[in-house]
N, C-alpha and C positions, 0 to 999 in steps of 0.2 A: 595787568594790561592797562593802556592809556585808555583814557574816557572819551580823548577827543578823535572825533571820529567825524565824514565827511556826511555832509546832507542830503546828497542826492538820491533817486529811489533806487536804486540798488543796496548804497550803503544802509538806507533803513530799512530795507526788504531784510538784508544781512541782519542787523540789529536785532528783527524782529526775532527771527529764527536763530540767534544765539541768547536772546531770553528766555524765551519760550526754552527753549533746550537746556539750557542753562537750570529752570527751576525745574527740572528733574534731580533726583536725587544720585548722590557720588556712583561715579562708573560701577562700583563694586558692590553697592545694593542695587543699581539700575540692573545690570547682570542676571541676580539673581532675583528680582520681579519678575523679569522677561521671561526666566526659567520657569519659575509659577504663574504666571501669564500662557505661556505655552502648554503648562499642563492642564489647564484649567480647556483652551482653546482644545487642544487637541480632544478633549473630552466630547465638547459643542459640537466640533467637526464629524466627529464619530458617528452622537446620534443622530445630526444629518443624514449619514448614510454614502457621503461625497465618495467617489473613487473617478479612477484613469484608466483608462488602457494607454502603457507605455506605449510610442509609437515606434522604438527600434526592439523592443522585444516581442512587444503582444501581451504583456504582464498585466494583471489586473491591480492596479494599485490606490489601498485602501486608507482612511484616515485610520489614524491607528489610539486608541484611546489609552493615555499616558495613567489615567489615574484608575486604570483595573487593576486585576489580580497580578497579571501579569507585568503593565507596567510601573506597578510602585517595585514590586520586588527588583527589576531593571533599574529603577532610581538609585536604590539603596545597594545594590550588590555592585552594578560600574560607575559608583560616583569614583573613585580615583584611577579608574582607567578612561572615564573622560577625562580627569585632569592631566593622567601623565602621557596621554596619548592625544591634548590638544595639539593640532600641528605644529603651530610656532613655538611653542615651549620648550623644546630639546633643541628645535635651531637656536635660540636667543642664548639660552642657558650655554651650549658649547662653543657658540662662537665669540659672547664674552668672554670666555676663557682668557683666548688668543688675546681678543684686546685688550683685556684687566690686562696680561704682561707689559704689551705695549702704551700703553697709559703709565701702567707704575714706572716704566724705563721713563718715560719723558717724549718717547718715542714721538708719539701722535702730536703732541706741543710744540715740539722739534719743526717734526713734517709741515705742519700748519704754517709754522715763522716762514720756513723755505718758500711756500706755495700761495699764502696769506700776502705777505709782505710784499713781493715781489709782482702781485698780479694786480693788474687795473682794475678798480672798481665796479665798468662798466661791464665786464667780463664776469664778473662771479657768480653771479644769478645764473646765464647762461650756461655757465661751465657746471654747476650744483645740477641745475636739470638735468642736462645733457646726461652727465655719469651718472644719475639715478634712473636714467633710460636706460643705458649700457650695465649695466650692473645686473639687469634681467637675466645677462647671459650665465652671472654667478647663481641662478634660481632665486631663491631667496634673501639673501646676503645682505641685498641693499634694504632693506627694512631694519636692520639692526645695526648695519656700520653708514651708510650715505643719513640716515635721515636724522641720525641724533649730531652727524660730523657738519649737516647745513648749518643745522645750529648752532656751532660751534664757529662755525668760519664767520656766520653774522656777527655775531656776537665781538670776535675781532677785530670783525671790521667798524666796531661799534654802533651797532644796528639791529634789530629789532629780533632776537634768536627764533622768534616763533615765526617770520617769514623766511627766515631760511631753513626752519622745520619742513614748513608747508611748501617752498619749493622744490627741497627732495622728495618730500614725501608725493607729491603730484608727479616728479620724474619716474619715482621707482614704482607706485599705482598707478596714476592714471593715465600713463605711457606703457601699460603693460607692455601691449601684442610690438610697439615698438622697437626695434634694434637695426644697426649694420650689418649684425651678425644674425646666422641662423641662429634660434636657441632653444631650450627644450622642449616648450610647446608648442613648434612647429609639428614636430612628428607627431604630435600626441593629438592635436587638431587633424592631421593629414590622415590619419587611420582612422579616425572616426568620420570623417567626408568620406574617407573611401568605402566604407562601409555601407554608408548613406547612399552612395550614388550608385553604391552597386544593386540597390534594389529597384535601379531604372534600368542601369547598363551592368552587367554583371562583369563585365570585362575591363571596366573604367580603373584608373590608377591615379592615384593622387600621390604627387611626390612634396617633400617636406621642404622644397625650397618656393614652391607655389606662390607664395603673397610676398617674397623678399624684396624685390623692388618696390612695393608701394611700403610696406616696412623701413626700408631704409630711407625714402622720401619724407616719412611719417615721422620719422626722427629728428630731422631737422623742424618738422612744422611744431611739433607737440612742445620741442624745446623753445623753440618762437613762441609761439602761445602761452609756454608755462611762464616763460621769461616776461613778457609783457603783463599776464594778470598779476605777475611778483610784484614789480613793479609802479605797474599804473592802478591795480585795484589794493591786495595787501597791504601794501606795504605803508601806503596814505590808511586805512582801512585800522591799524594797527595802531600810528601812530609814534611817539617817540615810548623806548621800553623803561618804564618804570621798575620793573624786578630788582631781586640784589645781588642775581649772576652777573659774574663779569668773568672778559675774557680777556686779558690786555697780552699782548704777545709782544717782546723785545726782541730786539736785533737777536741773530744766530750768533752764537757764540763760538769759537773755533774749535773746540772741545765736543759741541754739541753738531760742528760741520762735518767732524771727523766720526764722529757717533750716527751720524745721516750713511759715510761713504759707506762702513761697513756695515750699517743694518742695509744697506742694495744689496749690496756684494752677496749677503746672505738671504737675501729674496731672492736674488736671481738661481742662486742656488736652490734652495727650497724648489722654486716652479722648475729648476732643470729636474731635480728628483723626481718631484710629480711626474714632467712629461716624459720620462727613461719609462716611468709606469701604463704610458696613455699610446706614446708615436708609436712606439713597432707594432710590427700586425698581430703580434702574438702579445702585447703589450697586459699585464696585470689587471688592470684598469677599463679594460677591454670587456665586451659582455663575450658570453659563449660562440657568437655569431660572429667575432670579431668589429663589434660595434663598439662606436663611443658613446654616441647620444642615446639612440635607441635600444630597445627591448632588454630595461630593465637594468642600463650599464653602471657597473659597479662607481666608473671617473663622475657618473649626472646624482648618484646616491651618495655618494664621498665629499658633495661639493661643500657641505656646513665646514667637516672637521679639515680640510685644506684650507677653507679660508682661518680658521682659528691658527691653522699654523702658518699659515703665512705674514699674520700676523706676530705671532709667538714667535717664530725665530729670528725675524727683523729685532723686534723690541727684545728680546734675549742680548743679541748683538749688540744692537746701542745702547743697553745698561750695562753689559761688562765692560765697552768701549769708555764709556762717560764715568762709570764707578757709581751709577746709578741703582745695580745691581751686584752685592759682593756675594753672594751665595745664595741655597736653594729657598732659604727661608725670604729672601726680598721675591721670587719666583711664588712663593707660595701664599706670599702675602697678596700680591697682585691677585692671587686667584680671587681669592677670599674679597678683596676688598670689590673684584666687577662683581662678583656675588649677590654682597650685602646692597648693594647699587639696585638691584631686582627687586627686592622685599616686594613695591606696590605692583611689578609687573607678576611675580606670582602668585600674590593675592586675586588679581584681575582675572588671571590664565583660570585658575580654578572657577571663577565666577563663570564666565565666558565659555570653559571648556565644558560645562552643565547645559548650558543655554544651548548649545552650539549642537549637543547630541542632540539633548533633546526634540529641536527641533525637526532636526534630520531624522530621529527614531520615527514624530508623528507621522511625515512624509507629507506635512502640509505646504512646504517648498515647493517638493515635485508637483502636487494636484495645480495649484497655481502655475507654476510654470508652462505644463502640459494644457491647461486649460488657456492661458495668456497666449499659447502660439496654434493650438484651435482656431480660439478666437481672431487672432489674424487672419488664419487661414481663409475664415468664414467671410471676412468683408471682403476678399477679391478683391484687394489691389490689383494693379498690375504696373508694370514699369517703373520706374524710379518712388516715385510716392510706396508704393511697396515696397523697394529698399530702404527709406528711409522708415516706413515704418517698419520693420522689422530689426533695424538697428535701435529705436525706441526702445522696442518689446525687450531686444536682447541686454538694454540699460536697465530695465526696470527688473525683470528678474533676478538681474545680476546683484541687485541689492538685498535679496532673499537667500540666492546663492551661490555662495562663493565659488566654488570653484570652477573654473573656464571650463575643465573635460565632464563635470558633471551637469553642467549647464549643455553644454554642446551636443553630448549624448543624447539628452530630452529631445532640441530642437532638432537636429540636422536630419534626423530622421525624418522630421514634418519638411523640412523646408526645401532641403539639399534635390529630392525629388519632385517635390511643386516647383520649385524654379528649374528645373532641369525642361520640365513640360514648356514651360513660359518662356524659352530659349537663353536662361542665364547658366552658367558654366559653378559644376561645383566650387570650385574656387573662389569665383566672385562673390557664393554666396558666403564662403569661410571667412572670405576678408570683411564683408560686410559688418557678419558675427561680432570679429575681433576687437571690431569698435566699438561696438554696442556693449563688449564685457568690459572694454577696459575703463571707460569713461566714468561709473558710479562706481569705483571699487573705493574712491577716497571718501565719499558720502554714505558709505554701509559700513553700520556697525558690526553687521555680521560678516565682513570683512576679517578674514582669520589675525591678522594683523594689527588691525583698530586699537585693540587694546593696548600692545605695546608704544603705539602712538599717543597715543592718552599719557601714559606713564612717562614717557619720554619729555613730553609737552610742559605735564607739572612741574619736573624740574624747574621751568622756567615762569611758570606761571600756576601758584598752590590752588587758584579757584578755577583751573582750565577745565570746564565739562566737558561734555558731548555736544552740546549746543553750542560752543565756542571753536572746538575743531570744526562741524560741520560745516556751522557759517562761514568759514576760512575757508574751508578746502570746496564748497558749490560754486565759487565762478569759473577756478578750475574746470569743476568738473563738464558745467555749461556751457565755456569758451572749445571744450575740448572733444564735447558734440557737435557742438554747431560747426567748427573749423575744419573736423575730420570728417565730418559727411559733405560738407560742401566740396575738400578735396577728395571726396569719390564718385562725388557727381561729374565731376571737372574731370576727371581723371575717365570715366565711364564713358563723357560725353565725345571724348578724342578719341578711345580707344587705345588705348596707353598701356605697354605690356605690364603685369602686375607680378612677375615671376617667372624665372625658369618652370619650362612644363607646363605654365597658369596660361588660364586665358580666360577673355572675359564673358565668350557666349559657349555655350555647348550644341 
């Protein structure tokens, strides 16, 4: 990475905090500190004495002391089903699959000239966000194919690959709750509100399309803002790329144009395949209920190995097309070769996937959480200052715990009926939520993801730490608080419909 870098107190605020972060030691011991860190912690916390009472169950929930009888033999008996059951691990590993094919076809190099070449400069940041907003709707997808491709298309365009890292990577986190489209955690938000609000109204219904208008407003903003920190802070912030990746992409070749027509031809088929399995009402892909999204649909659990093949059979196509691919062994070698590409993300996954139980075994997440939206509760906000502090509360958590339904679970239950008293409408307060999860998801480590972004990163940069991600990805994160709560104060302040079925008071 470049040295030179701009003087103003932000850029040295940034400096500071990718030094500091930076003299921690490699992702993959820091991991496993944190791991021993925690057990040590969970220990302290124990003979505290600390507990909860869950507020959507009534559960009494205890620190839990990692270095008893109990919890070593827990250490040593699920150390490798915390590995092979850390989340992102089985997404990344199956959906390189798909793209080691397309890679070894030439496929992705092909696609990039077409798309690369052909597009205006001033457009590409914005376009990189955008689809890493959009990409939400594939679940998780875009953390493994948008944020290692930003880089890739920088790099093209001969510029700096670690801000078009950082600009997917702020599309596809910290634009979560964002989309045009409903997407899966709509519903999965909408049943735990309604759960919530029905310990006011028992009768109340919260439908999954609730916050889609201020969603699809948010869409546009989040990419404005991702777009302009790429830009006017990164990307000066970075500097010119000193690395020894390079990406030079030449003109398409006609060989390789005809290798583009029929790897569509055989996408479009693939996705008709899928949807013969999704559109009818009796459709394969369909849950028991005749659902797609919800309760538990086979097409929202399917989504990793579709994407692997829709990758796979495009890049199938354009190597047999091109003679890029003469047999099953050029197919097999692709596998092997996005494989060996993982080495430092499964070293990490293991690290991380330790840390990550553990954590959640002590249950000193939940005490914090549960006591963080207490604590709110207790100062008596009331009206907007209470929205915004409660989208704070829901940042700060979020950086303890990752997941949006397990966070949501904790608060909605506090919240969804204190504001229901205070005349704000369950919805309003969902939407509030959403912002408050999505915003630190690029500044936590314990972000299920993080690690693979590390990994990704190096590529480009061998001394990349933790402290040199962070400090990249916090103006994002800060532009993208401050911008999305002022647009729902604005939004609050007109009374401005937030969704079908939503509404903003109750």
């Amino acid at each position: 990475m470049s040295k030179e870098k701009n003087n103003g107190i932000i850029d040295r605020s940034l400096n500071i905090v990718e030094k500091v972060g930076n003299k921690l030691p490699h992702p993959i011991t820091l991991f496993f500190m944190l791991a021993g860190l925690t057990l040590v912690l969970s220990w302290v916390v124990s003979l505290m004495g600390l507990s909860v009472e869950h507020p959507g169950t009534g559960e009494t929930i205890e620190a839990v002391n990692l270095l008893s009888r109990y919890g070593i033999r827990r250490v040593f008996s699920e150390a490798v089903d915390n590995f092979t059951g850390f989340a992102p691990l089985g997404t990344v590993l199956v959906a390189m699959l798909g793209v080691g094919v397309a890679d070894k076809s030439g496929l992705i190099k092909a696609a990039l000239k077409k798309i690369v070449l052909g597009a205006p400069d001033r457009y590409i940041t914005a376009a990189i966000v955008f689809a890493g907003i959009m990409s939400n709707v594939a679940s998780d997808a875009g953390y493994v194919v948008l944020v290692p491709l930003g880089a890739i298309i920088f790099a093209a365009k001969g510029r700096h690959p670690l801000a078009g890292l950082a600009a997917a990577f702020a599309g596809v986190s910290g634009g979560f709750s964002a989309n045009l489209l409903v997407s899966t955690l709509d519903p999965l938000l909408a049943g735990i509100t309604e759960e919530a609000a029905q310990l006011m109204d028992p009768a109340y219904a919260v439908a999954p399309t609730v916050n889609w208008y201020f969603m699809i407003a948010s869409t546009f903003l989040v990419t404005f803002v991702g777009t302009w920190v790429t830009e006017r802070i990164v990307v000066p912030r970075l500097g010119e790329y000193e690395g020894e990746y390079t990406e030079k992409l030449e003109e398409l070749t006609a060989l390789e144009a005809k290798g583009l027509r029929s790897a569509l031809v055989w996408l479009l088929v693939a996705i008709a395949a899928v949807a013969a399995l999704v559109v009818p009402a009796n459709g394969i892909l369909r849950n028991d209920a005749g659902g797609i999204i919800t309760g538990g649909s086979p097409f929202v659990a399917g989504m990793v190995p579709m994407i692997a093949i829709f990758f796979f059979v495009p890049g199938l196509a354009f190597g047999l097309k091109t003679g890029s691919i003469e047999d099953d062994s050029d197919v097999a070698d692709g596998f092997s070769e996005a494989m060996s590409d993982m080495g430092m993300y499964i070293a990490l996954a293991f690290a991380a996937g330790q840390f990550v139980a553990y954590f959640g075994w002590s249950n000193i997440g939940t005490i914090l959480a549960i006591n963080g939206a207490e604590f709110l509760q207790a100062v008596n906000f009331t009206g907007l200052p209470m929205i915004i502090a409660f989208i704070i509360v829901a940042g700060f958590i979020n950086i303890f715990i990752g997941s949006a339904s397990a966070k949501w679970a904790i608060m909605a239950p506090v919240f969804v009926p204190m504001l229901m008293e205070l005349g704000y409408s369950p919805e309003f307060t969902q939407l509030a939520y959403r912002i408050g999860d999505s915003v630190t998801n690029i500044i936590s480590p314990l972000m299920s993801y993080f690690a693979i972004i590390i990994a990704f990163a190096k590529k480009y940069d061998e001394k990349m730490g933790i402290g040199t991600l962070i400090s990249t990805m916090m103006p994002y994160s800060f532009a993208f608080m401050i911008i999305w709560t002022i647009m729902l104060i604005v939004w609050f302040t007109f009374g401005l419909p937030i969704g079908p079925g939503g509404t903003l008071f109750y």
